[in-house]
DRENPA-958303 format. One record per residue (C-alpha): x, y, z. Coordinates in steps of 0.5 Angstrom, whole numbers. Example, Ala and Ser with C-alpha at 12.3 -4.5 7.8 and 13.67 -1.06 7.14 Angstrom:
2
- X; Y; Z
- 25; -9; 16;
- 27; -2; 14;
end
This chain:
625
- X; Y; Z
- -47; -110; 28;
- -54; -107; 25;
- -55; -109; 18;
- -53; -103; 13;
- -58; -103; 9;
- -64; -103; 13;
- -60; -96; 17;
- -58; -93; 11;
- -66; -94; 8;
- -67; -90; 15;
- -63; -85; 15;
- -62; -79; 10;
- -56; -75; 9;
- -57; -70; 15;
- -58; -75; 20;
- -51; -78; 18;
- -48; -73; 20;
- -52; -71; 25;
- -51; -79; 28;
- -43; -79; 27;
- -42; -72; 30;
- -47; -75; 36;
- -44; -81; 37;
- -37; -77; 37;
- -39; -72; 42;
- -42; -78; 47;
- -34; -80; 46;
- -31; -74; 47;
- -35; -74; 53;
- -32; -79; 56;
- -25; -79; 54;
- -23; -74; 61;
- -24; -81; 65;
- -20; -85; 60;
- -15; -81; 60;
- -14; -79; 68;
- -7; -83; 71;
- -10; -89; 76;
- -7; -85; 82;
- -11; -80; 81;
- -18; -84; 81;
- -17; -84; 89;
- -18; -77; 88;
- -13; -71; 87;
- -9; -67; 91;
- -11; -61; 94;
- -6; -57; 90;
- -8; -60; 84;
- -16; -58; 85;
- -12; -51; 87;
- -9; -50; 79;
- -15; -53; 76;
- -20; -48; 80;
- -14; -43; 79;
- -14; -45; 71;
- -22; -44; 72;
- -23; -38; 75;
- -17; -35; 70;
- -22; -37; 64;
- -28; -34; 67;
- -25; -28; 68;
- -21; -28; 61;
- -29; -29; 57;
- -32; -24; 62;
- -27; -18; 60;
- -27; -20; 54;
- -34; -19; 52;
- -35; -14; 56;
- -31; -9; 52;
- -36; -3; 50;
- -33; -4; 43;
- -31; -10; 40;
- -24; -10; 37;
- -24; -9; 29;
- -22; -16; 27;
- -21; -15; 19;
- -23; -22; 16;
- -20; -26; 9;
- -24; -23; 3;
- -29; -29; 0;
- -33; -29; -6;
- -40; -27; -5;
- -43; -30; 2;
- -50; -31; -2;
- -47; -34; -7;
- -43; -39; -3;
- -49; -41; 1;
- -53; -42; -6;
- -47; -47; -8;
- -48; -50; -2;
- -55; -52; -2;
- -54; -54; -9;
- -48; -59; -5;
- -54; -60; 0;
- -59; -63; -5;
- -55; -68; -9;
- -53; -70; -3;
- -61; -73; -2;
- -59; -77; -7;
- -62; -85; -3;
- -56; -88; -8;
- -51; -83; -4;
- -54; -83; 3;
- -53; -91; 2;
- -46; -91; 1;
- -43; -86; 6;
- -47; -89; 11;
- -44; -96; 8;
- -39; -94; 8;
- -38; -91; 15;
- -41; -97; 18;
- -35; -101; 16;
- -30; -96; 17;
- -32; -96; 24;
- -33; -104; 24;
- -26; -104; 21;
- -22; -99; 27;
- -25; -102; 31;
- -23; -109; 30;
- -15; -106; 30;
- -16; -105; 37;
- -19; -112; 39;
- -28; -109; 40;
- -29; -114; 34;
- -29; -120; 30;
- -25; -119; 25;
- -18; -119; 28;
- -13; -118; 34;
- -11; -111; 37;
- -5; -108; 35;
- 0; -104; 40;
- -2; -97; 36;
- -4; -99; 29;
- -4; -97; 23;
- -11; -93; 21;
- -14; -93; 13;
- -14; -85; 13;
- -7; -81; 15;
- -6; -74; 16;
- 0; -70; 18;
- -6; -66; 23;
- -6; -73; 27;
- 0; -76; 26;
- 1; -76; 34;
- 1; -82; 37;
- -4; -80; 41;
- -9; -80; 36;
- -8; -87; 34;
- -8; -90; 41;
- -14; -91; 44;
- -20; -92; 38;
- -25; -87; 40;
- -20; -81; 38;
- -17; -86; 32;
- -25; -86; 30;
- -27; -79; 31;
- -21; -76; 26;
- -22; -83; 21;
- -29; -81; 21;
- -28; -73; 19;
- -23; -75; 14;
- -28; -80; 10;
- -33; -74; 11;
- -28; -69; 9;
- -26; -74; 3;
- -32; -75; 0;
- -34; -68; 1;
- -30; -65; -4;
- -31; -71; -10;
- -38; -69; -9;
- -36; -61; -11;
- -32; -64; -17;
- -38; -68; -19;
- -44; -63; -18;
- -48; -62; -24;
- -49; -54; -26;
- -43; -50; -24;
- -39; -47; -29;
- -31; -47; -28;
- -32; -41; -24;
- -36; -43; -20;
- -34; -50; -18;
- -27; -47; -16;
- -30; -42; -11;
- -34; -47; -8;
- -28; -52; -8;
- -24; -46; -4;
- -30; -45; 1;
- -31; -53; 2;
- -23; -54; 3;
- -24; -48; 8;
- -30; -49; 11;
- -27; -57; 12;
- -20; -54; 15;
- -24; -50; 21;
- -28; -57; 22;
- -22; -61; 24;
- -23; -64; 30;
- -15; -63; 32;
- -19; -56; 33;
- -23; -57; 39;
- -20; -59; 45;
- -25; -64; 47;
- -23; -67; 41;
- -16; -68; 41;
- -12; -73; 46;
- -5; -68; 45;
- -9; -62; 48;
- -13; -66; 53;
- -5; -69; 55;
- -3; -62; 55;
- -9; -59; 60;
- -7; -65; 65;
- 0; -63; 65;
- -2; -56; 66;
- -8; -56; 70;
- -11; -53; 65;
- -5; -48; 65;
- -5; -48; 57;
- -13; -47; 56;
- -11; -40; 61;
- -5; -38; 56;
- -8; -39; 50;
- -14; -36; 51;
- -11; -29; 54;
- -6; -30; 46;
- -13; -31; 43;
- -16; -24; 46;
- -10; -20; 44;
- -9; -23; 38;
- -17; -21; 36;
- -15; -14; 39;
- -11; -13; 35;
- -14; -16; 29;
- -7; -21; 26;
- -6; -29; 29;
- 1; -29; 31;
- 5; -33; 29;
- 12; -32; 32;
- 16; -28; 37;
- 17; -22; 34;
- 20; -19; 41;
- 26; -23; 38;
- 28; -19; 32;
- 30; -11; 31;
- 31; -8; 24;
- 39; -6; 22;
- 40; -12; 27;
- 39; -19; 26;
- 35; -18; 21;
- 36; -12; 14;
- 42; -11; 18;
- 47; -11; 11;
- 51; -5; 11;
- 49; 1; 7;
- 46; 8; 7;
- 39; 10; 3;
- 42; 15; -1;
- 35; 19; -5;
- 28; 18; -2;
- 21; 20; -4;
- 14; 20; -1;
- 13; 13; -4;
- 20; 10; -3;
- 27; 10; 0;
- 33; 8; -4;
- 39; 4; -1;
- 45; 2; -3;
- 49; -3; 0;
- 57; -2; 2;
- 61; -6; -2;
- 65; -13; 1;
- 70; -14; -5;
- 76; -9; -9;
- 72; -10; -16;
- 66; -9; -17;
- 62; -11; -23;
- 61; -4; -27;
- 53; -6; -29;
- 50; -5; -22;
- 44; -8; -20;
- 37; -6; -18;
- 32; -9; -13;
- 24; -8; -14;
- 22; -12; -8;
- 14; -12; -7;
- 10; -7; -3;
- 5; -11; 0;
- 11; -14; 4;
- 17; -11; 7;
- 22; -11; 2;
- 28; -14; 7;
- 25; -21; 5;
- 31; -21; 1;
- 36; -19; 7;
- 32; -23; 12;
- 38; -25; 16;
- 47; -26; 15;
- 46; -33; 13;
- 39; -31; 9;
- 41; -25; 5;
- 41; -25; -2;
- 43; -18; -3;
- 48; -20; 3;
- 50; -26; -1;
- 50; -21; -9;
- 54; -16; -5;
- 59; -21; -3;
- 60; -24; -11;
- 62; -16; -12;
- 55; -14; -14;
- 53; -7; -13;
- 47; -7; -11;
- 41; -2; -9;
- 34; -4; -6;
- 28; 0; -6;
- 24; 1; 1;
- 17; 3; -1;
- 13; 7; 5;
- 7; 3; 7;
- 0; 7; 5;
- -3; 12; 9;
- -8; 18; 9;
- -2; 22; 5;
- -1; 17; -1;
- -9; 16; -2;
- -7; 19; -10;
- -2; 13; -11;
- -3; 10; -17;
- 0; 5; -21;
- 3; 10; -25;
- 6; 12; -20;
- 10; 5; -18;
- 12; 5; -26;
- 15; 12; -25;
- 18; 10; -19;
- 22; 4; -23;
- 24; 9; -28;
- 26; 14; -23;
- 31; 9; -20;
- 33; 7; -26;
- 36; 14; -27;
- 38; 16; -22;
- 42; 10; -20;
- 45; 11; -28;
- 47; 18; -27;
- 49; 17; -19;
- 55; 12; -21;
- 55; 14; -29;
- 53; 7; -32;
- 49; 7; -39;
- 45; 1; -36;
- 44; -3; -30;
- 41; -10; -28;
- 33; -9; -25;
- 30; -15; -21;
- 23; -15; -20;
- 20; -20; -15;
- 11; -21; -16;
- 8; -16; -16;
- 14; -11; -17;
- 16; -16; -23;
- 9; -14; -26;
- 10; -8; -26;
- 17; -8; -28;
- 15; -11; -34;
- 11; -6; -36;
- 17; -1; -34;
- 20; -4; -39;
- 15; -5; -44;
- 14; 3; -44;
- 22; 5; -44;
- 22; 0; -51;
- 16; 4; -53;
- 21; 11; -51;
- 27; 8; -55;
- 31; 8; -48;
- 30; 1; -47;
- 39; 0; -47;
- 37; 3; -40;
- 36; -4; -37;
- 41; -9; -39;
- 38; -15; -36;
- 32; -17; -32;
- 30; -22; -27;
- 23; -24; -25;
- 22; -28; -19;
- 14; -31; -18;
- 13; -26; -22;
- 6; -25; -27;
- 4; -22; -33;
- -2; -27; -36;
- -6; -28; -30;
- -11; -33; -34;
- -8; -38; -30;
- -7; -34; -24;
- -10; -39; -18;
- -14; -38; -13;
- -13; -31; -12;
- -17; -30; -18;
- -23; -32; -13;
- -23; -26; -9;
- -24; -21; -15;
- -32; -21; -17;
- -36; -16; -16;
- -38; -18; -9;
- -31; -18; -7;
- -30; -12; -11;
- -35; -9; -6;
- -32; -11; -1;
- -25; -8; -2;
- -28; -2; -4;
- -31; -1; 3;
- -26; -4; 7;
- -21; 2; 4;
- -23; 7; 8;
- -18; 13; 7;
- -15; 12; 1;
- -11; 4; 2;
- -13; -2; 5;
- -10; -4; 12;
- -5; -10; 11;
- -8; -14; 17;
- -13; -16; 10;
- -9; -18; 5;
- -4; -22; 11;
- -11; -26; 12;
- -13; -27; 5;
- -5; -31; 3;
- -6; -35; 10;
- -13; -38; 8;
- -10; -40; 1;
- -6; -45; 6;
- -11; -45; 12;
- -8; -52; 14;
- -1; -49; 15;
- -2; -41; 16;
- -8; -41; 20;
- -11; -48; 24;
- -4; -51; 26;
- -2; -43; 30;
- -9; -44; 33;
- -7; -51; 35;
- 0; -50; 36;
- -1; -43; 41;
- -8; -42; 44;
- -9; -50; 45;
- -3; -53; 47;
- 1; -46; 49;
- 7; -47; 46;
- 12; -41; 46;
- 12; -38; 39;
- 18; -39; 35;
- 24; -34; 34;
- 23; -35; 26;
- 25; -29; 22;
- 21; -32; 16;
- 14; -31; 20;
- 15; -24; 23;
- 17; -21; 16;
- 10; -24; 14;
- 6; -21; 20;
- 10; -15; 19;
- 4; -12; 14;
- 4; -7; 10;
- -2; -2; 8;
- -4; -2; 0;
- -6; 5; -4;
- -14; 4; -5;
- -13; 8; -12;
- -8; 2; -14;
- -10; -4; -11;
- -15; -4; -14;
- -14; -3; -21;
- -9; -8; -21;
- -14; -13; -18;
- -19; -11; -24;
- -15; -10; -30;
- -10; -15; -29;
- -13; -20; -24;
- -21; -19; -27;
- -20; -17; -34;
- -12; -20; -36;
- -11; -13; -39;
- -3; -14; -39;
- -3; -17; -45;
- -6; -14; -49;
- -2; -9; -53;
- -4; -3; -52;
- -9; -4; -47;
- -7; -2; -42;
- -2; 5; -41;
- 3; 7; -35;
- 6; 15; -35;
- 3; 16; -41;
- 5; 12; -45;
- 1; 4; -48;
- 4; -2; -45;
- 5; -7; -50;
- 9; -14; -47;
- 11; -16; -54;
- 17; -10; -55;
- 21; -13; -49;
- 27; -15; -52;
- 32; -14; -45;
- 35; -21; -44;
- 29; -23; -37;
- 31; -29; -32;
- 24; -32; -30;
- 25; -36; -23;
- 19; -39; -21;
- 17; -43; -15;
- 14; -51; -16;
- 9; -50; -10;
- 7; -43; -11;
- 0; -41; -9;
- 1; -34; -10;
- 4; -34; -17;
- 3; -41; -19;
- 9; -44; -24;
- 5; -46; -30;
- 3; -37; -30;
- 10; -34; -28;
- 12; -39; -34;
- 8; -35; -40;
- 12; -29; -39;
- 16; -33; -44;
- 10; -32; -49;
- 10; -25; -49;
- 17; -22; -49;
- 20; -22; -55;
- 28; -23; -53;
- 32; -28; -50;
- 30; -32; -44;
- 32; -37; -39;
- 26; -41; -34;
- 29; -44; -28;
- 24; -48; -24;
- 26; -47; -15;
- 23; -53; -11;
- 19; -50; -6;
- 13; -44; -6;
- 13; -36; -6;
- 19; -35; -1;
- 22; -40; 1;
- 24; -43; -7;
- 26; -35; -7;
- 31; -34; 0;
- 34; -40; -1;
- 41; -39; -1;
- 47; -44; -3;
- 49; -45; 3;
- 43; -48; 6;
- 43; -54; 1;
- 37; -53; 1;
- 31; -56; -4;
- 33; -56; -12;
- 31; -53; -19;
- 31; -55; -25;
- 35; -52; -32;
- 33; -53; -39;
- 39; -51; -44;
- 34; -50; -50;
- 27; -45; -51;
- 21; -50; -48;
- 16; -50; -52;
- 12; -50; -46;
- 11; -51; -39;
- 9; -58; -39;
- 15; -59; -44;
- 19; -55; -40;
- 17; -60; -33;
- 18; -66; -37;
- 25; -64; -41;
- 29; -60; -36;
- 34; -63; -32;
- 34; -63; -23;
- 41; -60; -20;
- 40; -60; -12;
- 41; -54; -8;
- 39; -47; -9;
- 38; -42; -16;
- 42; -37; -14;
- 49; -40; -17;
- 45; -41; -24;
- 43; -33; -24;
- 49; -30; -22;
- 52; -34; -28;
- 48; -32; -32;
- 48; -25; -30;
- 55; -25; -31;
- 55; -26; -38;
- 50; -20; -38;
- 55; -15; -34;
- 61; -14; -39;
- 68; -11; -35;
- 70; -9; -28;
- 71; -3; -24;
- 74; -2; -18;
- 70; -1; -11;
- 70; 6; -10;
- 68; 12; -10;
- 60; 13; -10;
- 61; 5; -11;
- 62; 6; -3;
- 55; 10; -1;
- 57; 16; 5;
- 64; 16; 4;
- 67; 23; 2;
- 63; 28; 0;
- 57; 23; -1;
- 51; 26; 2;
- 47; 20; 4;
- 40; 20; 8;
- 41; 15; 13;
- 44; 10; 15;
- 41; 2; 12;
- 35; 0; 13;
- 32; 7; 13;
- 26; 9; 17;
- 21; 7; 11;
- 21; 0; 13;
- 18; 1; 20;
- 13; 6; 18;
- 6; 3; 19;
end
C-alpha cells in the first residue's frame, strides 16, 4: 500500500475527489462483466441479443423525440436561495478545503477505508473474507444486499458517504458565515449530496444493474419513457393515480355542499348516529393542498371518524387559483373563515361552533379569532384546535430559507397571471426530504421500473393546487420574513388589528414530533401568545401522517402533559407517551367543551326536506385545477 503521507503531500483536495471518482468509474466500468451469469459468457442467445438491441433502439428513440420537441416542456424547479449566493459559500467551502492539514486527513482517511473493506472481502492483509460483511457506513439508500456483495460497489457507496460525511461537518465549522447563511448552504450541500448518491446512476448500482439483466434493459426503456411524461408535465410521479376516483375511494364520506362562493364550497356531512352534539364543527383545511387529506379513504377518514362519535361536521373546500381569483388576498381567507363561521350558526341556530384550522388555515385561523375578541364576538367559537399549525415563525425551519430577497423575486416571476402553479410548491416540500420524496422515485421508477403504488396518500400530494399571488406572497414576507403575527396590532385583517394575546378561546395545539413543514418546537409557541386555556399534544410522526392517524391503525403515539408546560423542551421532558393515535384525547377534550345533545335531524341531515343543497359531496371545487 502507498504510503499515506507522501500521496496526500501530492494531492490537493481536488485531485481527491477527482481520484476516487476515478477510480469508481474505472470500477463501475467493469462491473457488467462480473455481474453476467457463467452460461452467458459463451455467448448469449439471439433472442436475448434481439431484447437488448430492442431495448437500445426504444432508448435512442425515446432521447431523440424528446430533444426534438420545438419547445421544451416547462418544468417548474424547487425554489433555492439566491444561486450567486450559494455558489459564493460554495467557494468559501472549496478554499477551506486547500487546507494541507484536511487534505491529509481525508485522504488518510480514505486510504484506510478503502484498505479496511477490502480486507473484509479477503484482497488484503488484515483478515478473512466474510460471506456479506458488515461495512463501517449504513444507509438505508443501500441496504440491498447487493451493495455489499462484491467490494467494488461496498467501495463505491463506503466512499460517498465518507465524503458526503465530512462535507457537511466542514459546513458546520466554516469560518465567516452567519446563522442564515450556514443554514442555506447546510440545505444546499444536503441536497446537492442527495443528487450525487451513487444509488442514483444505474452504472453505480448493482440493483438496477440486476434489474437490466432480468429485462434486457426493459426497465431502462420504461423508465425512461416515465422520466419524458413526467418533464412534460412538469411533476415527478409518485403513485398510480389511475387508482382513485373523488366521491368514491377517496373524500367519498356522505354529504352535500351546502353554500358556495368564488373562493370555497362548504360541505356537510349526513349524520351516522340519532344524537348529535349540539356545538358543530368546523374544518379549515388548508389550501395549498386539497382539503380531502382529512377524508382520505373509509379507514382514514378523520371526519368520517368525527361523524361517527356524533359530530356534526362541516369542511371547507376552497377553488385552486386561477386568473379569476388574481384580487385574493389574505383577507379574503379571514373573511371566508368569519363567513363559515355564521352561516353555520345561523344554518343549524347554534350560538357557537367548534373550529379546526390545519397549518396554514390554523394560521389564519388565529387571526380569525384574534379579530372576532377584537369585535366583542369571540363567544362565536367555543373551542379551537390547531393541527401543525404556526403562529411564531422565528423558528419555523427550513421553509424559511426560501423567503429573501432573491427567492422573493423568483416567486413574483413565477406568479404569472395573478397565482402561482402549485407544481412549484409540490417541488419545494419534496426537496425538504429529497432523499424520501425525490431520489428513491427516481430509483424506484425510472431505474428499476417498478409499477407506481395505489397509495392514497401520495396522490393526494400530487394533487397540486394553485396559490393566489396577492396572498402568497405576503404571507411569506409578513409571516415567514418579517414574523409580524405577533406582534399586537402589527398586522390587521378585514379592517380590523390582529393581536394574538386577546385569544381566550379553549385551543387544542397537536403538533407532529418529526414535522419538517411546521416543526414541534414552532407549533408549540402558540401557547406563548394566547391568553386562554390550552392543551399541547405532541403525535409521533411528521406533518400528515401524525395528523391522518386514525385509532384503529395502532399506529405510532403522543405524548400528554396534565399541567401548563413551561416550555417545549419541559414539555418533551416531562409528559407522558400513550401509543396510538391522538384523536381519542381530542375528542375527549372536545366533549368537555360541547355542552348537551340534540337530535340528529332536520338541517343536522344536509338535503333532506326542504334543505336546498348545491351538490352532492365532494362538490365540484376539489377537482378544479
Amino acid at each position: 500500500m502507498t504510503d499515506r503521507k507522501s500521496s496526500a503531500e501530492t494531492l490537493d483536495a481536488a485531485d481527491v475527489f477527482t481520484e476516487m471518482l476515478r477510480i469508481q468509474g474505472e470500477t463501475a466500468r467493469q462491473m457488467m462483466e462480473s455481474f453476467l451469469p457463467q452460461a452467458d459468457k459463451s455467448g448469449p442467445n439471439e433472442d436475448a441479443l434481439s431484447q437488448w438491441r430492442d431495448a437500445a433502439e426504444n432508448l435512442q428513440r425515446l432521447w431523440v423525440d424528446f430533444h426534438a420537441q420545438q419547445t421544451p416542456p416547462e418544468m417548474p424547479a424547487a425554489f433555492l436561495a439566491d444561486p450567486s449566493q450559494w455558489f459564493g459559500l460554495m467557494q468559501a467551502w472549496q478554499q477551506q478545503m486547500t487546507d494541507t492539514s484536511r487534505q491529509q486527513q481525508l485522504w488518510q482517511e480514505g486510504v484506510t477505508l478503502w484498505e479496511d473493506i477490502l480486507a473484509l472481502y479477503g484482497m488484503g492483509p488484515k483478515g478473512e473474507k466474510d460471506a456479506i460483511p458488515a461495512l463501517p457506513r449504513s444507509d438505508r439508500r443501500f441496504a440491498d444486499a447487493a451493495w455489499r456483495e462484491q467490494p467494488v460497489f461496498a467501495l463505491i457507496h463506503q466512499t460517498y458517504l465518507l465524503l458526503a460525511e465530512r462535507i457537511r461537518e466542514s459546513v458546520d465549522t466554516l469560518e465567516g458565515l452567519n446563522d442564515d447563511q450556514r443554514e442555506q448552504l447546510r440545505f444546499a450541500t444536503r441536497s446537492v449530496l442527495d443528487a450525487m448518491s451513487p444509488a442514483n446512476f444505474p452504472m453505480m448500482n448493482p440493483v438496477v444493474l440486476e434489474r437490466a439483466l432480468e429485462t434486457r434493459g426493459g426497465n431502462l426503456v420504461k423508465g425512461m419513457e416515465r422520466l419524458a411524461a413526467d418533464l412534460e408535465r412538469g411533476q415527478l410521479t409518485h403513485t398510480d393515480s389511475s387508482a382513485f376516483v373523488l366521491g368514491e375511494n377517496i373524500a367519498c364520506t356522505p354529504g352535500k355542499v351546502v353554500h358556495e362562493t368564488e373562493l370555497y364550497q362548504l360541505i356537510q356531512y349526513s349524520p351516522t348516529t340519532e344524537d348529535v352534539l349540539e356545538i358543530p364543527l368546523v374544518i379549515f383545511a388548508p389550501w395549498i393542498n386539497r382539503f380531502y387529506i382529512l377524508d382520505l379513504n373509509r379507514k382514514k377518514s378523520f371526519v368520517r371518524w368525527a361523524v361517527e362519535q356524533g359530530i356534526t361536521v362541516f369542511i371547507v373546500s376552497w377553488r385552486s387559483a386561477d386568473e379569476s381569483l388574481s384580487h385574493i388576498e389574505w383577507d379574503d381567507y379571514v373573511r371566508a373563515q368569519i363567513e363559515t363561521i355564521d352561516f353555520v350558526r345561523k344554518r343549524l341556530s347554534v350560538p357557537a361552533v367548534h373550529a379546526i384550522g390545519y397549518c396554514v388555515a390554523g394560521t389564519t385561523l388565529a387571526a380569525t379569532l384574534a379579530i372576532l375578541a377584537r369585535r366583542g364576538e369571540a363567544e362565536k367559537v367555543r373551542s379551537a384546535t390547531f393541527l401543525t399549525a404556526q403562529v411564531d415563525f422565528e423558528r419555523a425551519g427550513e421553509l424559511k430559507l426560501f423567503v429573501d430577497d432573491a427567492q422573493l423575486e423568483l416567486i413574483r416571476q413565477a406568479s404569472q397571471g395573478g397565482f402561482l402553479d402549485g407544481r412549484y410548491m409540490a417541488a419545494t416540500f419534496n426537496l425538504l426530504r429529497g432523499s424520501d420524496l425525490i431520489w428513491n422515485y427516481v430509483v424506484n421508477h425510472y431505474l428499476l421500473g417498478e409499477d407506481y403504488p395505489a397509495f392514497d396518500l401520495l396522490h393526494w400530494n400530487g394533487d397540486v393546487t394553485n396559490l393566489p399571488a396577492k396572498w402568497h406572497m405576503s404571507y411569506l414576507q409578513d409571516l415567514y420574513r418579517d414574523n409580524r403575527l405577533v406582534t399586537p396590532d402589527a398586522l390587521s385583517a378585514d379592517g380590523t388589528p390582529i393581536d394574538l394575546t386577546r385569544i381566550e378561546t379553549p385551543a387544542y395545539v397537536q403538533a407532529g414530533r418529526e414535522d419538517h413543514i411546521a416543526p414541534a418546537e414552532s407549533v408549540f409557541r402558540i401557547l406563548e401568545h394566547f391568553s386562554g386555556p390550552t392543551r399541547f399534544v405532541l403525535a409521533g410522526s411528521g406533518h400528515i401522517a401524525g395528523v391522518v392517524n386514525p385509532p384503529e391503525a395502532r399506529k405510532y403515539q403522543h405524548w400528554t402533559l396534565d399541567r401548563e408546560p413551561g416550555s417545549y423542551e419541559d414539555f418533551v421532558a416531562s409528559a407522558k407517551e400513550h401509543p396510538g393515535s391522538w384523536w381519542e384525547d381530542w375528542l375527549v377534550w372536545l366533549v368537555v367543551q360541547s355542552g348537551a345533545k340534540v337530535p340528529a335531524k332536520g338541517k343536522r341531515k344536509p338535503g333532506g326536506r326542504g334543505d336546498k343543497v348545491i351538490s352532492d359531496a365532494p362538490g365540484s371545487y376539489v377537482t378544479m385545477r
